[in-house]
ROSE-4610 file (N, C-alpha, C; in Angstrom, 1 decimal, always signed):
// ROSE-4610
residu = [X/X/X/X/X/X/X/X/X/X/X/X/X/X/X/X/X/X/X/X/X/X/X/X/X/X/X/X/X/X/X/X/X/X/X/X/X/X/X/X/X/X/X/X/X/X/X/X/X/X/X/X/X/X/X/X/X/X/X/X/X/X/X/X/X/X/X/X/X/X/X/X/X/X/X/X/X/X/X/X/X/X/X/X/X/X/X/X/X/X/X/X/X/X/X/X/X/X/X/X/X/X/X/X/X/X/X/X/X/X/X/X/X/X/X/X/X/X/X/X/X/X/X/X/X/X/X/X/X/X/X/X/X/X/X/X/X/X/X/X/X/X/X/X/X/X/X/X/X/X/X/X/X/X/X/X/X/X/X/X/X/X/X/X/X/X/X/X/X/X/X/X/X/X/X/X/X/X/X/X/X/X/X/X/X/X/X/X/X/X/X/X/X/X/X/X/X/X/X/X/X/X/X/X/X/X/X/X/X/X/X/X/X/X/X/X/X/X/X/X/X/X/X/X/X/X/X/X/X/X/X/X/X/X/X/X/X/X/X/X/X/X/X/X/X/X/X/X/X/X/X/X/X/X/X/X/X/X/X/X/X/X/X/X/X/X/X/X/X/X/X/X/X/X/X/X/X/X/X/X/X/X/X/X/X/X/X/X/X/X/X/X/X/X/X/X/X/X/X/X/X/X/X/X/X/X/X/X/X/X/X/X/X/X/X/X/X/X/X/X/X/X/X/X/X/X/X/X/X/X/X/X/X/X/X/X/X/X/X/X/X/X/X/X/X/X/X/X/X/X/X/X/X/X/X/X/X/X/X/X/X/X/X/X/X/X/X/X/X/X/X/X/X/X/X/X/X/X/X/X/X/X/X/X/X/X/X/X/X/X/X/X/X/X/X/X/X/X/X/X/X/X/X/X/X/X/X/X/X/X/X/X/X/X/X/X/X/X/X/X/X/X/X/X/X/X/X/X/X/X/X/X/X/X/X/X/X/X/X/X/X/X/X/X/X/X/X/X/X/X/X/X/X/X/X/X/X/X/X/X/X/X/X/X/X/X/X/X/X/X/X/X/X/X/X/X/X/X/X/X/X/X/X/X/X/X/X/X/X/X/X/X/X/X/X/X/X/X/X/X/X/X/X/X/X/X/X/X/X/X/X/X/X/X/X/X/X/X/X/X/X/X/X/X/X/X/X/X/X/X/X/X/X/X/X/X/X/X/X/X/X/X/X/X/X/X/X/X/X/X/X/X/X/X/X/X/X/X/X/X/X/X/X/X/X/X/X/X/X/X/X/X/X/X/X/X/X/X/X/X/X/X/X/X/X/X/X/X/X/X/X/X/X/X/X/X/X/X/X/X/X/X/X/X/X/X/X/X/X/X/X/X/X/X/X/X/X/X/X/X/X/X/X/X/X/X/X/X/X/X/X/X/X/X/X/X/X/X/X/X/X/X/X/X/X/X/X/X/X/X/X/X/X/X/X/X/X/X/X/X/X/X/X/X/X/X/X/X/X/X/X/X/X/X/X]
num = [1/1/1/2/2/2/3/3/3/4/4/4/5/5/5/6/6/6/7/7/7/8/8/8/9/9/9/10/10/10/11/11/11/12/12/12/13/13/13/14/14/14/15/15/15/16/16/16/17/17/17/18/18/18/19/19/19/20/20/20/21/21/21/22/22/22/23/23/23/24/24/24/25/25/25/26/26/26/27/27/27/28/28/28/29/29/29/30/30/30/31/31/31/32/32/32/33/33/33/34/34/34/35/35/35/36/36/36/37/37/37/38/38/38/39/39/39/40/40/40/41/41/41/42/42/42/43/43/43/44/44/44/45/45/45/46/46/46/47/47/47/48/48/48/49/49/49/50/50/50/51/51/51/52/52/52/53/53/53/54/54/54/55/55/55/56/56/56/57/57/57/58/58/58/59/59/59/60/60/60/61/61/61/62/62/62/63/63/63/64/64/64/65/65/65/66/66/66/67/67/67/68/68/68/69/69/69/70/70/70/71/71/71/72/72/72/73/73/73/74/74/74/75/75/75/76/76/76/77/77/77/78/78/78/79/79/79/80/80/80/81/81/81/82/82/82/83/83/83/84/84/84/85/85/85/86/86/86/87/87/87/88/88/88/89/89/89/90/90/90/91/91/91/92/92/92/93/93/93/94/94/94/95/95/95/96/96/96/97/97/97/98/98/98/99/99/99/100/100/100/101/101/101/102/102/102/103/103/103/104/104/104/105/105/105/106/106/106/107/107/107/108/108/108/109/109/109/110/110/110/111/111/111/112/112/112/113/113/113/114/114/114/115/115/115/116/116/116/117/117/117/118/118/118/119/119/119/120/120/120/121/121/121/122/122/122/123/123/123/124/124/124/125/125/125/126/126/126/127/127/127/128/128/128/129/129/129/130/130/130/131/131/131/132/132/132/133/133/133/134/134/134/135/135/135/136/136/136/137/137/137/138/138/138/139/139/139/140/140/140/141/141/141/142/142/142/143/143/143/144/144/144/145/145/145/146/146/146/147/147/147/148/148/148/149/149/149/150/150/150/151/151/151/152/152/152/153/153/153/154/154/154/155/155/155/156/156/156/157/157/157/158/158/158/159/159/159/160/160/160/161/161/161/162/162/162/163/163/163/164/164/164/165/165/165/166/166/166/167/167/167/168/168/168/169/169/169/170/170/170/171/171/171/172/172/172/173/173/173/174/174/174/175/175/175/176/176/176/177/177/177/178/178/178/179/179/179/180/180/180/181/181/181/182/182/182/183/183/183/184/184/184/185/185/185/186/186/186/187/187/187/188/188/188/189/189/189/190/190/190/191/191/191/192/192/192/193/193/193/194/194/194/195/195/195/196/196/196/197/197/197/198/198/198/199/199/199/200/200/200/201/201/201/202/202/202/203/203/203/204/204/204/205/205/205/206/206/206/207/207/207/208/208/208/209/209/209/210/210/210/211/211/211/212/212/212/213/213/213/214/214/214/215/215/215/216/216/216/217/217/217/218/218/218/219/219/219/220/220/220/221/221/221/222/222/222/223/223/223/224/224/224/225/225/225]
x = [-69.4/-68.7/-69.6/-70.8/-71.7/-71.4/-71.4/-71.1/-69.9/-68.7/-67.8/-68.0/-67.6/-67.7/-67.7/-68.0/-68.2/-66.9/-66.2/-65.0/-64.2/-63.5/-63.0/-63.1/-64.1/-64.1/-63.8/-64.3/-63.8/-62.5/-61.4/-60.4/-59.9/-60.7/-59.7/-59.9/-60.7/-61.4/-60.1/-60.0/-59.2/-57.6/-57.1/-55.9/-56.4/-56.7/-56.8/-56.5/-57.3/-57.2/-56.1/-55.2/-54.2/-53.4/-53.3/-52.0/-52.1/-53.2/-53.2/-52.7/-53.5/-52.8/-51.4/-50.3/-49.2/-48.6/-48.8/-48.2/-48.6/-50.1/-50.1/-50.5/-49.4/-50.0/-49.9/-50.8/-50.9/-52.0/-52.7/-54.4/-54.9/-55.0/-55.6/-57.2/-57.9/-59.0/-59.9/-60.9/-61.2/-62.4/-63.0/-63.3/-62.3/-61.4/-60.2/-59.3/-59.6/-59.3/-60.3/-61.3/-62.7/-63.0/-62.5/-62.5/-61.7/-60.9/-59.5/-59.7/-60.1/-60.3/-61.5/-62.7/-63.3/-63.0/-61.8/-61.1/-60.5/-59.8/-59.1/-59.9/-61.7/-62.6/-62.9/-63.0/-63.1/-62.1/-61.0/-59.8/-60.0/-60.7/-61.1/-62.0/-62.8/-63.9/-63.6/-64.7/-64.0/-64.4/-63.7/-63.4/-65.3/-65.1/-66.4/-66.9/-68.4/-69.4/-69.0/-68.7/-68.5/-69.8/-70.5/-72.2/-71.9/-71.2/-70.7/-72.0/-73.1/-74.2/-74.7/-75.4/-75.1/-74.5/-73.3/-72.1/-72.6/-72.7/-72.8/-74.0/-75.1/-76.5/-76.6/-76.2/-76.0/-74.9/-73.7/-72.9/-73.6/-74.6/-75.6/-76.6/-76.9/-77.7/-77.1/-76.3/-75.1/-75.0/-74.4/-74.0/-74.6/-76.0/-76.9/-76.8/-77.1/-77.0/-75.9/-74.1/-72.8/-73.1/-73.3/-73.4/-74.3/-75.2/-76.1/-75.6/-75.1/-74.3/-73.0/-72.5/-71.5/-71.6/-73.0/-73.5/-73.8/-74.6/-75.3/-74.2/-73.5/-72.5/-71.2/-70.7/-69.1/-68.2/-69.0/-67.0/-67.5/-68.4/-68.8/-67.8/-67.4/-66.8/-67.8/-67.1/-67.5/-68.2/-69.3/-69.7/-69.6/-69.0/-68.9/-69.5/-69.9/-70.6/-69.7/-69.7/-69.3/-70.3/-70.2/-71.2/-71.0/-71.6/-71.1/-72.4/-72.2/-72.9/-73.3/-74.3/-75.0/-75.8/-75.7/-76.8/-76.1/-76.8/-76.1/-76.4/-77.3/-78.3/-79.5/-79.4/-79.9/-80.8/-80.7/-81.8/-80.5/-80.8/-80.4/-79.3/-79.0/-77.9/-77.6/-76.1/-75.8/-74.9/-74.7/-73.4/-72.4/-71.5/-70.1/-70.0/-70.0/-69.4/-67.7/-67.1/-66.0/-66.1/-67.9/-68.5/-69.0/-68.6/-68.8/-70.3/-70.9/-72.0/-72.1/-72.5/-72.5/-73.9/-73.9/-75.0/-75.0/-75.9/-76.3/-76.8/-76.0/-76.7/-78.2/-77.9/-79.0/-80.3/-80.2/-81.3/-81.7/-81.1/-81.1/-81.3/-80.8/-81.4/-82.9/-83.3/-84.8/-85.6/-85.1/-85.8/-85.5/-86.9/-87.0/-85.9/-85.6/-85.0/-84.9/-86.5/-86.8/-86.5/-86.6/-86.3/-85.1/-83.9/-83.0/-82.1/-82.5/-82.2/-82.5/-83.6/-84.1/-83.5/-83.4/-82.0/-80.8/-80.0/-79.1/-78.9/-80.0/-80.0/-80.5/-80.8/-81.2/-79.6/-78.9/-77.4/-76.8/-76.8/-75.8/-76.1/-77.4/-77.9/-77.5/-77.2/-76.7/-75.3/-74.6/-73.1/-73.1/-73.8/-73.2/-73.6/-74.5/-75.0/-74.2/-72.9/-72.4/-72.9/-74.6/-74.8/-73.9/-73.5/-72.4/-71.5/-70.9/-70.3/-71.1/-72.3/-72.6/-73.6/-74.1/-74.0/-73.0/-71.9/-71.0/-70.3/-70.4/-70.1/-71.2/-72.4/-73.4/-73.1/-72.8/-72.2/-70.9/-70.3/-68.9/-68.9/-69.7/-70.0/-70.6/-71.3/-72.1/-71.2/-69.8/-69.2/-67.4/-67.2/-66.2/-65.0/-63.5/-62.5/-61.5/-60.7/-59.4/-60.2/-60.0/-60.4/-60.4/-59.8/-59.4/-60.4/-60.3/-61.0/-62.5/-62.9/-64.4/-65.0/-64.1/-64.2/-64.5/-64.0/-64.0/-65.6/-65.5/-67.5/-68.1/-68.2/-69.1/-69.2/-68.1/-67.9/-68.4/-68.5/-68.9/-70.5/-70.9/-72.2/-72.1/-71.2/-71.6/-71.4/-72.6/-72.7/-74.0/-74.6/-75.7/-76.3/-76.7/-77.9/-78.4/-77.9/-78.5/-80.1/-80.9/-81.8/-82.9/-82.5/-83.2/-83.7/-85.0/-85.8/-84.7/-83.9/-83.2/-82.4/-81.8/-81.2/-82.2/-82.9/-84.3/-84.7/-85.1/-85.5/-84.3/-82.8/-82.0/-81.6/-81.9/-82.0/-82.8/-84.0/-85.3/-85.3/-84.7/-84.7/-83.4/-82.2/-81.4/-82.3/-82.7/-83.2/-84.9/-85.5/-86.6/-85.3/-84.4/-83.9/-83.0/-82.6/-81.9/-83.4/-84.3/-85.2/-85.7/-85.8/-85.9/-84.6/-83.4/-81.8/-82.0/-82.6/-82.2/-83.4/-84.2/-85.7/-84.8/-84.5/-83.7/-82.5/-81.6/-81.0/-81.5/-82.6/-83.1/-83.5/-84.4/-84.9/-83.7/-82.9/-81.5/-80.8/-80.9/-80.6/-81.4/-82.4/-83.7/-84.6/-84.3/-85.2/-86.7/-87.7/-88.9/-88.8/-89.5/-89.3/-89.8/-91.1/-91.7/-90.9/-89.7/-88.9/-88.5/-88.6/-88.0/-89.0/-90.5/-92.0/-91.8/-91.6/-91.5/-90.3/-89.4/-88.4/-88.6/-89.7/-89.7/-91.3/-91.6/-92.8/-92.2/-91.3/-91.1/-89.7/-89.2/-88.0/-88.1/-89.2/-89.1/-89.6/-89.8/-90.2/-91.5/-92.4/-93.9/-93.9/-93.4/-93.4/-91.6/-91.8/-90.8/-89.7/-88.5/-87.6/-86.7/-85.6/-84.8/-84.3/-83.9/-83.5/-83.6/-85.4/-85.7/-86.9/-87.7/-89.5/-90.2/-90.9/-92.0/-92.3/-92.4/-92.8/-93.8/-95.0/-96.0/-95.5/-94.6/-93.9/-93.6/-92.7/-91.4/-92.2/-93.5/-93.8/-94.9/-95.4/-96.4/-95.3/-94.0/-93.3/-92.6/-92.3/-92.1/-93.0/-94.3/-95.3/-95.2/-95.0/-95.5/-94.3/-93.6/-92.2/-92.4]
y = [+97.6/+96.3/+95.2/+95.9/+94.4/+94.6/+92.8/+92.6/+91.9/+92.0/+90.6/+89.7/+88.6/+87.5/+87.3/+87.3/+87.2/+87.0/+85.6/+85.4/+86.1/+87.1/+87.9/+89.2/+89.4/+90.3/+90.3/+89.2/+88.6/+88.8/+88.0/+88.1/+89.4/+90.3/+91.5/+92.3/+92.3/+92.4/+92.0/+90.4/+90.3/+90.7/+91.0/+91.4/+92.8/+93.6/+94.7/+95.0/+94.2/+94.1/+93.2/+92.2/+91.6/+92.7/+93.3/+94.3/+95.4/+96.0/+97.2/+96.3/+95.7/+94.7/+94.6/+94.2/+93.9/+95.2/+96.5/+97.7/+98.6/+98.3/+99.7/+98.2/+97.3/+96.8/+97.7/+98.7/+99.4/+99.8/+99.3/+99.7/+98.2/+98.4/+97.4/+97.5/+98.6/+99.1/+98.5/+97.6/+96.8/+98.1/+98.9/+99.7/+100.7/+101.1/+101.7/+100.7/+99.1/+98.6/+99.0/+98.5/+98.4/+99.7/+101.1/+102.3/+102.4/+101.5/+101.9/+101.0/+100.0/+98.8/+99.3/+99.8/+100.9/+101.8/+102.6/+103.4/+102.8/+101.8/+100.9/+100.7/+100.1/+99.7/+100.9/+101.9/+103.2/+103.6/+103.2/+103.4/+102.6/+101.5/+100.2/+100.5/+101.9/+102.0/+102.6/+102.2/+102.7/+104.5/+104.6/+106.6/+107.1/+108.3/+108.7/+109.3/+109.0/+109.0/+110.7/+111.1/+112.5/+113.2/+113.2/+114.4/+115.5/+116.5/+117.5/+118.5/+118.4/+119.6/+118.9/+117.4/+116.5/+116.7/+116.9/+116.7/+118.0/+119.3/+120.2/+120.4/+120.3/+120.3/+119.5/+118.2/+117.8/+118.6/+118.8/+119.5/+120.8/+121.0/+122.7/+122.4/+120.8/+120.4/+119.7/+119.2/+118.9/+120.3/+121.5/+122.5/+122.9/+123.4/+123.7/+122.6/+121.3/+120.3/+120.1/+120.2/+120.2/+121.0/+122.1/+123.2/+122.8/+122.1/+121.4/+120.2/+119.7/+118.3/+118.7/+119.4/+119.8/+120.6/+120.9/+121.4/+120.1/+119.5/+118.0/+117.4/+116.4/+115.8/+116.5/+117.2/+117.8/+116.7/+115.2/+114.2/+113.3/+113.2/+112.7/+112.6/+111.8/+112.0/+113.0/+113.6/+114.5/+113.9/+114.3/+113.2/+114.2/+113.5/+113.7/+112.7/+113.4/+112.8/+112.5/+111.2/+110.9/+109.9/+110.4/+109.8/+108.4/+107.1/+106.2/+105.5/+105.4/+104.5/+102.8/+102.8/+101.1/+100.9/+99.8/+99.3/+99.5/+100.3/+100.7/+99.7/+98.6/+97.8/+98.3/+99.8/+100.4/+101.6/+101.4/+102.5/+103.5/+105.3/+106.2/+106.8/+106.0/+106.2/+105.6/+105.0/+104.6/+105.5/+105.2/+105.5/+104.6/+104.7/+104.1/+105.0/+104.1/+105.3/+106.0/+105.9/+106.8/+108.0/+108.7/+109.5/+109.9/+108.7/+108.9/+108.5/+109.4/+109.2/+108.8/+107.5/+107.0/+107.4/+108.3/+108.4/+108.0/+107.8/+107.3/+108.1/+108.8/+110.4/+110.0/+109.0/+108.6/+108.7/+108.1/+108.2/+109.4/+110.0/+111.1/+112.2/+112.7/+113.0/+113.7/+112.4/+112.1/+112.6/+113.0/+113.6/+115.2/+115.5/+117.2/+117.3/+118.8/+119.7/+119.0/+118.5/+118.5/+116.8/+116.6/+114.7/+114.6/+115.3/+115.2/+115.4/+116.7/+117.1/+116.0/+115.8/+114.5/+113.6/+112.5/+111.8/+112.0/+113.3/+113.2/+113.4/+114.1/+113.8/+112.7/+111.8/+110.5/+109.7/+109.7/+109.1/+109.5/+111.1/+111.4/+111.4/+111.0/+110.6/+108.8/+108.4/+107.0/+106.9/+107.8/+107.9/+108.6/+109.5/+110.1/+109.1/+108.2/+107.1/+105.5/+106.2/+104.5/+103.3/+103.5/+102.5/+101.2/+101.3/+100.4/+99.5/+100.0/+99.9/+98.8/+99.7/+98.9/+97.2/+97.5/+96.0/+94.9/+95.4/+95.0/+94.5/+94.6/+93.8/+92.9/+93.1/+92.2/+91.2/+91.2/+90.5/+89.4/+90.3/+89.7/+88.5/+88.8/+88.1/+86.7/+86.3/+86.0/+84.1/+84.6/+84.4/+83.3/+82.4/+82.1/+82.0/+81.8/+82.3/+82.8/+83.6/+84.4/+86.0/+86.6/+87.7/+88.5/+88.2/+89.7/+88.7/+87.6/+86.5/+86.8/+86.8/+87.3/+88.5/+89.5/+91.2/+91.4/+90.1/+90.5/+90.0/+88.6/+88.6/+89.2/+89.7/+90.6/+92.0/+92.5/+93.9/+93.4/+92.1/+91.5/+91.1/+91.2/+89.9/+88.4/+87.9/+86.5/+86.2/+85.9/+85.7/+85.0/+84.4/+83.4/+84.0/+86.1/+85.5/+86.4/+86.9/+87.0/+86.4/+87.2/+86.0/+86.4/+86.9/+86.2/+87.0/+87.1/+88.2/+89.1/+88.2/+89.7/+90.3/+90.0/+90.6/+92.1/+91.4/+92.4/+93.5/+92.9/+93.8/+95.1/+94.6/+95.1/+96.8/+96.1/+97.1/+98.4/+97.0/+98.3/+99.4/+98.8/+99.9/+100.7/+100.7/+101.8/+102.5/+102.5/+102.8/+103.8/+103.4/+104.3/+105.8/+105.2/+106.2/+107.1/+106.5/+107.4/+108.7/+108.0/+109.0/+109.9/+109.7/+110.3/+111.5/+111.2/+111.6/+112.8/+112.1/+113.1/+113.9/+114.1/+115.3/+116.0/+115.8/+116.6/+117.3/+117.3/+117.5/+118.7/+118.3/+119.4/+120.0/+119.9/+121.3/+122.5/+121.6/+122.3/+122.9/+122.7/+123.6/+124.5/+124.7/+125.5/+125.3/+124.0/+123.3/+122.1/+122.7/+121.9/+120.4/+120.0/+119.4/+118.2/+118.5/+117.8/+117.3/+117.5/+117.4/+115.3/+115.3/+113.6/+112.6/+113.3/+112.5/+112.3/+113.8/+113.5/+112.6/+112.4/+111.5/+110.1/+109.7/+108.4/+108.0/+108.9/+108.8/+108.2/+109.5/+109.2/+108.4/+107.7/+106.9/+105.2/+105.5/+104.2/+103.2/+101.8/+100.7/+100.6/+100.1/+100.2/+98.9/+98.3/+96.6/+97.0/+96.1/+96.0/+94.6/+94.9/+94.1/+93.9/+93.0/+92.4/+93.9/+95.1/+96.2/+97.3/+97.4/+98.5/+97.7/+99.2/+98.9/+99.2/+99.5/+99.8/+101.7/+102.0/+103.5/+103.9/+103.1/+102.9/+103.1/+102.2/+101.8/+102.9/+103.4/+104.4/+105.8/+106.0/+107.4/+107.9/+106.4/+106.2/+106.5/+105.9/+105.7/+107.4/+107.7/+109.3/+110.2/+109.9/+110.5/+110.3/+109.0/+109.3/+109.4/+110.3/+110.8/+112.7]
z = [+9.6/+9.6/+9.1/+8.7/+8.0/+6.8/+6.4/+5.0/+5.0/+6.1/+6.4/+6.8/+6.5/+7.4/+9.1/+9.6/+11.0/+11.9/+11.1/+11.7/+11.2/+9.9/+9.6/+10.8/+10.9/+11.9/+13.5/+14.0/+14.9/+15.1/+14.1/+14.3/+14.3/+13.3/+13.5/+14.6/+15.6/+16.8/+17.7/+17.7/+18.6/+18.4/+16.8/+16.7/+17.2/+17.4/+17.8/+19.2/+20.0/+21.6/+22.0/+21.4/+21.8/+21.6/+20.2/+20.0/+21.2/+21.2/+22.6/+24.0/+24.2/+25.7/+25.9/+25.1/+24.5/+24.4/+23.4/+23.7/+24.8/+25.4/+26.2/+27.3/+28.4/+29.4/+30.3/+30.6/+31.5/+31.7/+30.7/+30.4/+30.6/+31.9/+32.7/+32.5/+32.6/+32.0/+31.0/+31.2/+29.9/+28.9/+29.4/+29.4/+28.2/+28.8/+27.9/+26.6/+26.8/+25.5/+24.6/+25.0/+24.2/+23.3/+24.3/+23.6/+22.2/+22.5/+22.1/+20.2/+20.8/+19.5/+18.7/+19.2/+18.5/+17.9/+18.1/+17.6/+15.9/+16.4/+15.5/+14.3/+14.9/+13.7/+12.9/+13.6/+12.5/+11.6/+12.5/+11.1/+10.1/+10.0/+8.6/+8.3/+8.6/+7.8/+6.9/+5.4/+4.1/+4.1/+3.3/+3.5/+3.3/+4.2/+4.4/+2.8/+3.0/+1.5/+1.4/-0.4/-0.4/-0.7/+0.2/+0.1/+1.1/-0.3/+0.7/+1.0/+0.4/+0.7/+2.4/+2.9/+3.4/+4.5/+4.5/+5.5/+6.3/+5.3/+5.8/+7.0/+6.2/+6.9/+8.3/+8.2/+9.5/+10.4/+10.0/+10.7/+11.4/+10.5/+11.1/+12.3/+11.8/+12.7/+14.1/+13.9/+15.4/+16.4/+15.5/+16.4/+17.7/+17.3/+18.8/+19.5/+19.4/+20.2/+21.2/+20.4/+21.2/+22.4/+22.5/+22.8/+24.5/+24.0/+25.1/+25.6/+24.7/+25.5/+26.3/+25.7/+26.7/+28.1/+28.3/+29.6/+30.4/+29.9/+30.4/+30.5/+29.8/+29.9/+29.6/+30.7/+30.4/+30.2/+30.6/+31.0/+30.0/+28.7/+28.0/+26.7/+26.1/+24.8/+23.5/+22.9/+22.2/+20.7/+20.5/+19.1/+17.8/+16.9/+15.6/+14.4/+13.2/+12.0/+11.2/+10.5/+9.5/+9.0/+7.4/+6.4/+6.0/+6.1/+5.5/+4.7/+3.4/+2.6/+3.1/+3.1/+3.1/+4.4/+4.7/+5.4/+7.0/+7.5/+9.3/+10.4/+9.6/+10.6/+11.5/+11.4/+12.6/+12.2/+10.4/+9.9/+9.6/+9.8/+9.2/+10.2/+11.0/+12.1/+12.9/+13.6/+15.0/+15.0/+16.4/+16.9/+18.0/+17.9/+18.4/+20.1/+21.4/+22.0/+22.4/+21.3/+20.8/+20.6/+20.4/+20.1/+18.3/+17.8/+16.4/+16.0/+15.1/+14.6/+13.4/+12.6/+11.5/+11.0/+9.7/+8.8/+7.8/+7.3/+5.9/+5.2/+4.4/+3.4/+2.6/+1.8/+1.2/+2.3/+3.5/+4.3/+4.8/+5.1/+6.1/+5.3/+4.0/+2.8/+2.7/+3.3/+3.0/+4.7/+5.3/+6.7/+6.7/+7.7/+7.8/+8.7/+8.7/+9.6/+11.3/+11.8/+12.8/+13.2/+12.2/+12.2/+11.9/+11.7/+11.7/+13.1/+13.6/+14.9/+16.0/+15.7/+16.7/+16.8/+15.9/+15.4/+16.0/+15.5/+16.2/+18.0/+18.4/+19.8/+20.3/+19.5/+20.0/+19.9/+18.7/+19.0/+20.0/+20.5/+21.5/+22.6/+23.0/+24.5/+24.6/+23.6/+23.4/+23.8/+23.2/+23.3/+24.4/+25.4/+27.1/+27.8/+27.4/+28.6/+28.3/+27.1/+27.4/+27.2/+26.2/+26.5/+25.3/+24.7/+23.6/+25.0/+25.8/+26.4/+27.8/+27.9/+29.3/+28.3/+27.3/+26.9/+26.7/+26.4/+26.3/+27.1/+28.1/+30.1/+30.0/+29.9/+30.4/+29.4/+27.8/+27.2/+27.3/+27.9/+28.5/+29.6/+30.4/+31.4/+31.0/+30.0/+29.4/+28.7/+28.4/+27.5/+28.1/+27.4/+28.4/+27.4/+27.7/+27.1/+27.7/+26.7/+27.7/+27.7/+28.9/+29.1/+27.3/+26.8/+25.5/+24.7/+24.6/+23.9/+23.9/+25.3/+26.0/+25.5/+25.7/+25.2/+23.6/+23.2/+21.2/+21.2/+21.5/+21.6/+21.9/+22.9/+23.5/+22.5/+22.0/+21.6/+20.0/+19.0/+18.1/+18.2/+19.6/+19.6/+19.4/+19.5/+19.4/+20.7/+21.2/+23.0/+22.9/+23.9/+24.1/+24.4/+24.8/+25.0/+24.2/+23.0/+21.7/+21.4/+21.1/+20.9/+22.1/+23.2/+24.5/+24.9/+26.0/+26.3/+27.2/+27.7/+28.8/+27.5/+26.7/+25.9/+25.1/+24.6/+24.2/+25.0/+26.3/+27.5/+27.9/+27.5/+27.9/+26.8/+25.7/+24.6/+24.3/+24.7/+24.4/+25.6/+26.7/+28.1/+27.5/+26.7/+26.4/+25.6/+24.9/+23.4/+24.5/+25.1/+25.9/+26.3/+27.0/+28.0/+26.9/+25.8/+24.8/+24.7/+24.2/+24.0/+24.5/+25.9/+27.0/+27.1/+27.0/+27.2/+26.4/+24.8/+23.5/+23.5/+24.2/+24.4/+25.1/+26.2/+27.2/+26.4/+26.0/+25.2/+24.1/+23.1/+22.1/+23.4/+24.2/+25.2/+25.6/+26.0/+26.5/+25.4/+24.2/+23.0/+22.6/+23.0/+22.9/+21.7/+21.2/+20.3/+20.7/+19.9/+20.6/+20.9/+22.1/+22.9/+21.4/+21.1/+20.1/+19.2/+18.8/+17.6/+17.9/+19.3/+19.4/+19.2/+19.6/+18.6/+17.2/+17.0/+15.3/+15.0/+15.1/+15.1/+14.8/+16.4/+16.3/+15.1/+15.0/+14.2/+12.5/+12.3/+11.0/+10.9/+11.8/+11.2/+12.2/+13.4/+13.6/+13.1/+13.2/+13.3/+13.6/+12.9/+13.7/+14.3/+13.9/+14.8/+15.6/+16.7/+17.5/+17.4/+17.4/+16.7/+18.1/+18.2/+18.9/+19.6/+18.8/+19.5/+19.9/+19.0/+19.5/+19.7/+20.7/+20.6/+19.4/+18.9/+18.0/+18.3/+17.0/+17.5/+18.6/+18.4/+19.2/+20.4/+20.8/+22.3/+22.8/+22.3/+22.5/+22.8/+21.7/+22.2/+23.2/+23.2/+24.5/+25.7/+25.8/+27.1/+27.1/+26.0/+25.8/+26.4/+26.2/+26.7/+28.0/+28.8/+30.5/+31.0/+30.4/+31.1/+31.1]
């Protein structure tokens, strides 16, 4: 969604959650909108990048993993890859918790076997722990408006406390426990435990930004786990 205008999106944010409110008032559940308007933004994403060698390889590399996630998290939404060209904000992957994994072929291309794997058990310990979701209340809260009004900021970011050390503190604590999540995860697939070092070695950040920590951080706090 980067690369529109802010309030373009915004709005289409909130036409998404007025329209579900309106057809489904029974989904009282802000929770179950938010799923739901997520849903929606993936239908506006432009058609997935065609790197069919790509598609494949990660698809090889998901498998063992499902297999583990579905032990660990049985009530978890199920995650799937799809390839999208440009800038993810987030490096060579996020994920939505809809369960969708956004890659970037061009990037991901360019990582081993083992840094791939890693990776993706780092998105999907992201997506069983909700954490998209549990920001997005602390966001909400944050924010004043009509409830659906509140929900589009928060699920957008334009909220105050952007910017702010709890916001920071709040991230970098998903982003440790992903790590922590997606080690567990390759173990339970019977893939080396080492594969989530190499990971943050060769794709993190050596300085620490608004949402993550710094490699340094992350593998130190990896380590006294």
């Amino acid at each position: 969604m980067r690369g529109q205008p802010r309030e373009r999106v915004l709005r289409t944010l909130l036409y998404l959650l007025c329209s579900l409110s309106l057809a489904l008032p029974a989904l009282a559940d802000d929770k179950e909108l938010y799923l739901r308007a997520l849903a929606g933004v993936e239908e506006q994403m432009p058609p997935e990048a065609a790197f069919a060698a790509e598609k494949n390889r990660l698809e090889a590399a998901l498998e063992p993993l499902l297999f583990a996630y579905l032990d660990l998290y049985p009530n978890a939404l199920l995650p799937r890859v799809r390839l999208l060209v440009g800038d993810l904000e987030r490096g060579a992957a996020r994920s939505l918790d809809t369960g969708l994994i956004l890659v970037n072929p061009y990037l991901s291309a360019r990582l081993s076997d083992p840094v791939l794997a890693g990776l993706l058990a780092h998105e999907m310990a992201h997506i069983a722990l909700g954490h998209g979701w549990a920001r997005t209340q602390v966001a909400f809260e944050s924010v004043s408006g009509t409830h659906i009004s509140r929900l589009a900021m928060a699920m957008k970011g334009l909220h105050p406390l952007k910017g702010s050390q709890a916001w920071s503190e709040l991230q970098h604590t998903q982003e440790f426990e992903a790590d922590n999540a997606g080690r567990r995860l390759l173990v339970a697939a019977g893939l080396p435990a080492a594969w989530l070092g190499e990971t943050i070695a060769g794709v993190a950040d050596n300085r620490a930004t608004e949402s993550h920590p710094s490699a340094n951080q992350r593998l130190l706090a990896l380590a006294s786990h």
